[in-house]
Backbone as a ProteinNet text record, in pm:
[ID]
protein_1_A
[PRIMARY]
XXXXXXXXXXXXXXXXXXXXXXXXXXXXXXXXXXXXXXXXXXXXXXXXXXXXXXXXXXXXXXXXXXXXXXXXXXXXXXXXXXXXXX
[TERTIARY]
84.8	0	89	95.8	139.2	115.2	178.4	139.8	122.5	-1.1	8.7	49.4	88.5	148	2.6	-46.9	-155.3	-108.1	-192.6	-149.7	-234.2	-218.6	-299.7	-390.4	-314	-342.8	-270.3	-184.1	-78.3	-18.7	-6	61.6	-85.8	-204.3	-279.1	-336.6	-289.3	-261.2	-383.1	-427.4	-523.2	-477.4	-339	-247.9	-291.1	-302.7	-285.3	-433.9	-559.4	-682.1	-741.6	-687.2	-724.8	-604.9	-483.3	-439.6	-388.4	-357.4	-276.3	-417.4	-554.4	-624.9	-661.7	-728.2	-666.3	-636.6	-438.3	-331.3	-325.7	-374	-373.5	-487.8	-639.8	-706.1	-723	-644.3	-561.7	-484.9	-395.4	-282.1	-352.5	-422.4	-495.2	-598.9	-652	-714.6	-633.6	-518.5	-470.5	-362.7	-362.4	-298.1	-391.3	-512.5	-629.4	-693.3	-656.6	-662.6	-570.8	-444.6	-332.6	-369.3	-383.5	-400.7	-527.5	-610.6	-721.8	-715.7	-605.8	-597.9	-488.1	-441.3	-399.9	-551.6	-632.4	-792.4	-870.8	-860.6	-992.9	-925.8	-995.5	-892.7	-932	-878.2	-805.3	-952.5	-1021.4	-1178.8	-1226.8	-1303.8	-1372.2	-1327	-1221.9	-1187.4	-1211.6	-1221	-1237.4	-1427.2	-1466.8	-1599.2	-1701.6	-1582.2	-1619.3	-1600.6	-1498	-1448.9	-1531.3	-1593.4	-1675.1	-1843.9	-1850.2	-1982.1	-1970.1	-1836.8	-1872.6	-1940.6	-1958	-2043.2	-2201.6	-2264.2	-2363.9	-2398.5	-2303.5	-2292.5	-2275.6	-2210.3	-2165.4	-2298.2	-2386.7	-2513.8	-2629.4	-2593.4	-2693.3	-2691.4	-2577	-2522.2	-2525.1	-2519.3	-2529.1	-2710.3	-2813.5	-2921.6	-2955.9	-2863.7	-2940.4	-2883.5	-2744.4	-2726.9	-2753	-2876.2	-2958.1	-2826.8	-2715.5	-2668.6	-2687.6	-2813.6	-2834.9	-2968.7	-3059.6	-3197.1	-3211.1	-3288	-3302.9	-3334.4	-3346.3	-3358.1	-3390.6	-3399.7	-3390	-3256.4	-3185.9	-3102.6	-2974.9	-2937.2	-2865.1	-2847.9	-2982	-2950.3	-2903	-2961.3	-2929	-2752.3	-2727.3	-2551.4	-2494.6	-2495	-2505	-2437.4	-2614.6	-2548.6	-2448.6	-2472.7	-2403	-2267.1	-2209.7	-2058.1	-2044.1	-2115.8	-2082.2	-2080.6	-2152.4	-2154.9	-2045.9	-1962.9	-1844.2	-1736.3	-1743	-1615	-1618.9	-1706.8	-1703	-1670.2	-1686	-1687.5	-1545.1	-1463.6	-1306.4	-1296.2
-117.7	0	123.6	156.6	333.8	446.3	506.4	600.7	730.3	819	943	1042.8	1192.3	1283.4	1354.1	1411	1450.5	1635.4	1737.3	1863.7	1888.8	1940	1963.3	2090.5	2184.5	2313.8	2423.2	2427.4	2506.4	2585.1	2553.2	2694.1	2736.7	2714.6	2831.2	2936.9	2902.8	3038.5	2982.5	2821.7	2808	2832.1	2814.6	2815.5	2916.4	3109.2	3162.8	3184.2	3110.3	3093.9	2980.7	2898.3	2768.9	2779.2	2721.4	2665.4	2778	2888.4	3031.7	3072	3133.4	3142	3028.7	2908.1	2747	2800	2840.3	2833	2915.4	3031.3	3157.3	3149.7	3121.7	3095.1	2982.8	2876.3	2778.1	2846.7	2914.4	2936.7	3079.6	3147.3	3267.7	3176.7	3094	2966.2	2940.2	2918.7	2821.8	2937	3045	3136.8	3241.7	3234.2	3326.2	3191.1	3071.8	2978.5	2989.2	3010	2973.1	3150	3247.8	3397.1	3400.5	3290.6	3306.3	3249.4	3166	3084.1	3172.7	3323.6	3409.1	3460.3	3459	3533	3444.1	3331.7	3241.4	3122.5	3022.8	2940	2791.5	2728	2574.7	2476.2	2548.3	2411	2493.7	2628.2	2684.5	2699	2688.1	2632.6	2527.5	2405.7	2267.7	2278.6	2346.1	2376.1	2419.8	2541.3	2582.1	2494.5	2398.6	2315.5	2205.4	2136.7	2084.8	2086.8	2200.4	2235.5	2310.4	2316.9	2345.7	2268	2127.8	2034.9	2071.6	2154.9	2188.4	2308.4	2448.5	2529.3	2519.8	2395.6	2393.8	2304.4	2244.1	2171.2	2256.5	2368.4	2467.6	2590.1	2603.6	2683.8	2602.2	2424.8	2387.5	2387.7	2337.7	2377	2553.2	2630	2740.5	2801.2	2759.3	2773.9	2652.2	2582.5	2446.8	2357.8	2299.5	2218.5	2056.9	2088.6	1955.9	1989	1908.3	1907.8	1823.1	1911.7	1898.9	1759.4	1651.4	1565.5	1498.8	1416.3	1299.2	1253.1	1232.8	1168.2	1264.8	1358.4	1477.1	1509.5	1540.1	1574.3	1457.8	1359.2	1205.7	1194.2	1195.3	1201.4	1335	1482	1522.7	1524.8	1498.3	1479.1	1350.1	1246.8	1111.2	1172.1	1229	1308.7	1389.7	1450.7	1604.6	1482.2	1395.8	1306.8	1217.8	1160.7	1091.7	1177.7	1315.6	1411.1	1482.2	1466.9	1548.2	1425.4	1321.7	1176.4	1105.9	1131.8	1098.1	940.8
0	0	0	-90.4	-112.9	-7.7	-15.2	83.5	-29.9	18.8	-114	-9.8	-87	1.5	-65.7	92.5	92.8	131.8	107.7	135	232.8	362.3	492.8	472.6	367.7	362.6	488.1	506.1	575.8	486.5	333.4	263.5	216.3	222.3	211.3	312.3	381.7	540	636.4	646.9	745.8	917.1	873.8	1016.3	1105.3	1045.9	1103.8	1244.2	1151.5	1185.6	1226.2	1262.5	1336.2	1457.5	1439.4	1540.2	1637.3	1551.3	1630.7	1765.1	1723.4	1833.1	1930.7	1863.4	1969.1	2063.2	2030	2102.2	2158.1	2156.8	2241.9	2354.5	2329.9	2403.5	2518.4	2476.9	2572.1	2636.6	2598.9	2683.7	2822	2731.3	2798.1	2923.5	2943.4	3014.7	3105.6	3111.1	3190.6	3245.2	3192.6	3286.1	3360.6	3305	3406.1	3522	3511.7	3607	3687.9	3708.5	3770.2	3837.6	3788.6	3856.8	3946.8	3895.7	3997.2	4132.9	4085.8	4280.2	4377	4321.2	4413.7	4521.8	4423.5	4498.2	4532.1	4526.8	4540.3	4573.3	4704.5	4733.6	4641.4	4686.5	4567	4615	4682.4	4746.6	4643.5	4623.8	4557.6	4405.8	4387.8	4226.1	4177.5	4234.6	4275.3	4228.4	4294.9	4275.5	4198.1	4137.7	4001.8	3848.7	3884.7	3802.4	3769	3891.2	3867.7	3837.8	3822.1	3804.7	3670.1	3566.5	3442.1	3373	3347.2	3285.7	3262	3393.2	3381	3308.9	3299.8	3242.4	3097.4	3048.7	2944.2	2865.6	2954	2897.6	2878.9	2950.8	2932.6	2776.5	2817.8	2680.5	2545.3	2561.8	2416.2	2421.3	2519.2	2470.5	2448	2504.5	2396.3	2294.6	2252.1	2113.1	2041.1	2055.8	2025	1927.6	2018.2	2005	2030.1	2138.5	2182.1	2184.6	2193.4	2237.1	2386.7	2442.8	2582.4	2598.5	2696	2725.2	2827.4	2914.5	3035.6	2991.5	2900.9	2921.7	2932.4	2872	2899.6	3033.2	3073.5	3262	3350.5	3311.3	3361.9	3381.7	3300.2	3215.3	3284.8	3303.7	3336.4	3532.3	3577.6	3703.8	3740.2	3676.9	3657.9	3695.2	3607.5	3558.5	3664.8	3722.8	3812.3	3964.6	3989.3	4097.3	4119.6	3990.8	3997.5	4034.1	3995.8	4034.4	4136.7	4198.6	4326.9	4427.3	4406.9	4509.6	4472.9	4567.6	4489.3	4593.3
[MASK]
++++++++++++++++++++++++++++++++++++++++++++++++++++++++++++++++++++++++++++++++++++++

Protein backbone atom coordinates (compact mmCIF):
# COMPACT_ATOMS: atom_id res chain seq x y z
CA UNK A 1 0.00 0.00 0.00
CA UNK A 2 1.39 3.34 -1.13
CA UNK A 3 1.40 6.01 0.84
CA UNK A 4 0.09 9.43 -1.14
CA UNK A 5 1.48 12.83 0.02
CA UNK A 6 -1.55 14.51 0.93
CA UNK A 7 -1.50 18.64 1.35
CA UNK A 8 -3.00 19.63 4.93
CA UNK A 9 -3.43 23.14 3.63
CA UNK A 10 -0.78 25.06 5.76
CA UNK A 11 0.62 26.94 2.64
CA UNK A 12 -2.79 28.31 2.11
CA UNK A 13 -2.61 30.38 5.40
CA UNK A 14 -5.23 28.08 7.46
CA UNK A 15 -2.48 28.15 10.16
CA UNK A 16 -2.85 31.63 11.04
CA UNK A 17 -6.82 30.94 11.86
CA UNK A 18 -7.25 27.69 13.36
CA UNK A 19 -4.40 26.65 15.40
CA UNK A 20 -2.76 30.32 16.31
CA UNK A 21 -6.25 31.42 18.33
CA UNK A 22 -6.66 27.47 19.69
CA UNK A 23 -3.31 28.33 21.02
CA UNK A 24 -3.73 31.57 22.42
CA UNK A 25 -7.06 30.95 24.04
CA UNK A 26 -5.62 27.78 25.72
CA UNK A 27 -2.82 29.37 26.84
CA UNK A 28 -4.95 32.68 27.98
CA UNK A 29 -7.15 29.66 30.15
CA UNK A 30 -4.70 28.22 31.91
CA UNK A 31 -2.98 31.37 32.86
CA UNK A 32 -6.29 33.26 34.06
CA UNK A 33 -6.63 29.79 36.07
CA UNK A 34 -3.33 29.73 37.70
CA UNK A 35 -4.01 33.97 38.57
CA UNK A 36 -7.22 33.06 39.97
CA UNK A 37 -5.98 30.84 42.80
CA UNK A 38 -4.00 34.09 44.14
CA UNK A 39 -7.92 35.33 44.98
CA UNK A 40 -9.93 32.41 45.40
CA UNK A 41 -8.93 29.40 47.34
CA UNK A 42 -8.05 25.75 45.67
CA UNK A 43 -11.79 24.11 47.47
CA UNK A 44 -13.72 26.85 45.58
CA UNK A 45 -11.87 26.33 42.26
CA UNK A 46 -12.37 22.68 42.75
CA UNK A 47 -15.99 23.76 42.76
CA UNK A 48 -16.19 25.82 40.02
CA UNK A 49 -14.49 23.15 38.02
CA UNK A 50 -16.75 20.85 38.68
CA UNK A 51 -19.82 22.35 38.05
CA UNK A 52 -18.73 23.46 34.42
CA UNK A 53 -20.43 20.35 32.86
CA UNK A 54 -23.64 21.88 33.81
CA UNK A 55 -22.93 25.29 32.42
CA UNK A 56 -21.65 23.94 29.44
CA UNK A 57 -25.14 21.71 28.98
CA UNK A 58 -26.93 24.68 29.33
CA UNK A 59 -25.22 26.84 26.81
CA UNK A 60 -25.29 23.87 24.16
CA UNK A 61 -29.22 23.77 24.71
CA UNK A 62 -29.40 27.40 23.96
CA UNK A 63 -27.27 27.74 21.13
CA UNK A 64 -29.58 24.47 20.25
CA UNK A 65 -26.69 22.18 20.05
CA UNK A 66 -28.35 19.56 21.82
CA UNK A 67 -31.97 19.08 22.37
CA UNK A 68 -33.03 18.99 25.82
CA UNK A 69 -33.58 15.65 27.25
CA UNK A 70 -33.90 12.99 30.36
CA UNK A 71 -31.03 11.68 29.22
CA UNK A 72 -28.65 14.77 29.00
CA UNK A 73 -29.50 15.74 32.62
CA UNK A 74 -29.29 12.06 33.62
CA UNK A 75 -25.51 12.01 32.15
CA UNK A 76 -25.05 15.23 33.36
CA UNK A 77 -25.49 14.79 37.04
CA UNK A 78 -24.03 11.11 36.58
CA UNK A 79 -20.58 13.09 35.59
CA UNK A 80 -20.82 16.05 38.12
CA UNK A 81 -21.55 13.07 40.97
CA UNK A 82 -18.44 10.92 39.98
CA UNK A 83 -16.15 14.11 40.34
CA UNK A 84 -17.03 15.48 43.27
CA UNK A 85 -16.88 11.76 45.10
CA UNK A 86 -13.06 10.98 44.89
Amino acid sequence: MKMRNRKLGWEKGILPFTVVPTAFAKALDINLSNASLVFISVAFATMCKSASPIFLLIFAFAFRRFTPGCRSYVGSVKFIWKENHY
